[in-house]
C-alpha positions, 0 to 999 in steps of 0.5 A, spaced: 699 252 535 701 255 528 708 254 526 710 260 522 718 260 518 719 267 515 724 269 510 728 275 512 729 279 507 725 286 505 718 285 505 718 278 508 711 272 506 710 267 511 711 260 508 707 254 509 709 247 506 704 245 508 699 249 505 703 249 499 702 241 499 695 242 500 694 249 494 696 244 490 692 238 492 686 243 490 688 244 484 689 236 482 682 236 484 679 242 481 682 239 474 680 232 475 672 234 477 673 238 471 675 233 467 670 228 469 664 233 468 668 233 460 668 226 460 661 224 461 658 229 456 663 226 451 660 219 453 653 221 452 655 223 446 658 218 443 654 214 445 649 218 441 651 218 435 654 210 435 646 209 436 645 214 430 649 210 426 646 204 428 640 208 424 644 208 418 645 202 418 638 199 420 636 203 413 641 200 409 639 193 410 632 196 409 635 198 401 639 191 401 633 187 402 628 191 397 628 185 392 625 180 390 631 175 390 631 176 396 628 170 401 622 173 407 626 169 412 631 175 411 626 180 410 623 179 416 630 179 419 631 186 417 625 188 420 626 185 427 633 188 426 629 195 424 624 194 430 630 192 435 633 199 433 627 203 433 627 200 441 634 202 442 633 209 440 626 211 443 626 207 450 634 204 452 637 211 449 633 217 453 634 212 460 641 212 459 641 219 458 637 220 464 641 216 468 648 220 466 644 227 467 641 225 474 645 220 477 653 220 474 654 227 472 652 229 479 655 223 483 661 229 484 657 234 486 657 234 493 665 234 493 664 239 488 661 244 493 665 242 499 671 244 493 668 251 493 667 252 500 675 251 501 676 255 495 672 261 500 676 259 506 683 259 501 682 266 500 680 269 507 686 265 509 690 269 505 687 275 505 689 275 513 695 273 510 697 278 507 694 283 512 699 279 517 704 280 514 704 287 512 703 289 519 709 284 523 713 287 517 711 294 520 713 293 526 719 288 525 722 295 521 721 300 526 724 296 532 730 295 528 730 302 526 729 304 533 734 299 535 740 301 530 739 308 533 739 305 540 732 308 542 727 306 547 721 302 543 717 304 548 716 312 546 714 311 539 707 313 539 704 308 535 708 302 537 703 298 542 698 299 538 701 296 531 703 290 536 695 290 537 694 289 531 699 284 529 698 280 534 690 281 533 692 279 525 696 273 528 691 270 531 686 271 526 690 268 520 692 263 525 685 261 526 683 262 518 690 257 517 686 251 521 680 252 519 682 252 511 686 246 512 680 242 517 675 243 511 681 240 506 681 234 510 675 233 509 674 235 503 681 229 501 675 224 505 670 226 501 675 225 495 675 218 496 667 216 496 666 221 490 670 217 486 667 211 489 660 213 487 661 216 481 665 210 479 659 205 481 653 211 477 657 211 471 658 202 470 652 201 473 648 206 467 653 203 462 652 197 463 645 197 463 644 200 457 649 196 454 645 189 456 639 192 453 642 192 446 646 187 447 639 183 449 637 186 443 643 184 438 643 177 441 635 176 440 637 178 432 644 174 432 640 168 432 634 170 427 639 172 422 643 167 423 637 161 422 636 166 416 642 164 413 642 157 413 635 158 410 638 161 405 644 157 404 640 151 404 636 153 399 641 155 394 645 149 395 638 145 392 638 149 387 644 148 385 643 140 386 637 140 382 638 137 376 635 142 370 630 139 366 
């Protein structure tokens, strides 16, 4: 059964914490899907441009090593290095994005519907609401008029059927009221597993991308590295070779 508190002044509303609590539930939620959608657009591009600038990189390297002072094991470092990024950006990099637009950035569509749907039901409620109240406001004046002039209520003309309606009003508001409030909890249910799935889409593709390069940096750390000591070795000879 409903529970209405009225305030009983001119033109009186209905007040409903418990419907103030969950409008503000609602809203919580609406900026938060919001600011998730956000968030994951800025992650694939951000991710993108840390892949573009790995290209610069790749070509920096690629200018550094064009000399002939500079030993082929190096050479063939930078080459590798070339070839880990042109994998990086033409395979690891288009998944990734797939993924994000095909599993994580949706993982709240469901909740994002059910969001819709109670937004629907929040306005009919209120639409009824106000209907409500504008009729009981009606009849509560005229028995008050009819009552300060100490008249029978029952001569009015109009009085039954005003009641009618406001009773009808009542029960259709009280019914809109429930129905709105079922569906929120719901759709607070549905809140939890959202975020648990979104949460497991987005690590999931994050970290499958970051294993892929890292695969790859790890494979170019250990070259590069063998190159180093080669480097380093040949020009500690040089340096203890005696000149003739």
């Amino acid at each position: 059964m409903l529970k209405i508190k009225t305030v009983l002044k001119l033109g009186p509303k209905t007040k409903d914490e418990e419907y103030d609590r969950r409008k503000n539930e609602m809203k919580t939620l609406g900026s938060a899907m919001r600011a998730y959608k956000s968030a994951m657009e800025r992650a694939k591009s951000s991710m993108k441009r840390v892949v573009e600038t790995w290209a610069d990189v790749r070509k920096a390297f690629d200018a550094l090593s064009d000399d002939v002072n500079v030993p082929d094991s190096t050479r063939d470092c930078t080459l590798a290095l070339t070839a880990s990024m042109d994998r990086i950006e033409g395979s690891l990099l288009p998944e990734y994005m797939t993924v994000m637009d095909s599993n994580v950035i949706p993982a709240t569509s469901e909740l994002s519907s059910l969001y819709d749907e109670c937004g629907k039901l929040e306005n009919s409620r209120n639409k009824l609401m106000h209907e409500y109240d504008v009729y009981r406001n009606e009849v509560a004046k005229k028995e008050s008029e009819y009552q300060r002039k100490s008249k029978d209520i029952s001569t009015s003309k109009s009085y039954g059927s005003e009641v009618a309606k406001r009773d009808r009003l009542e029960a259709d508001f009280g019914e809109a009221d429930q129905k709105f409030k079922d569906t929120h909890a719901h759709l607070m249910q549905n809140r939890a597993i959202a975020c648990s799935a979104a949460l497991y889409a987005f690590v999931d593709c994050s970290a499958t991308f970051m294993e892929g390069v890292a695969s790859e940096f790890t494979a170019l750390k250990g070259s590069s590295q063998q190159a180093l000591q080669a480097v380093r070795y040949g020009a500690q000879m040089e340096y203890n070779t005696p000149n003739d």
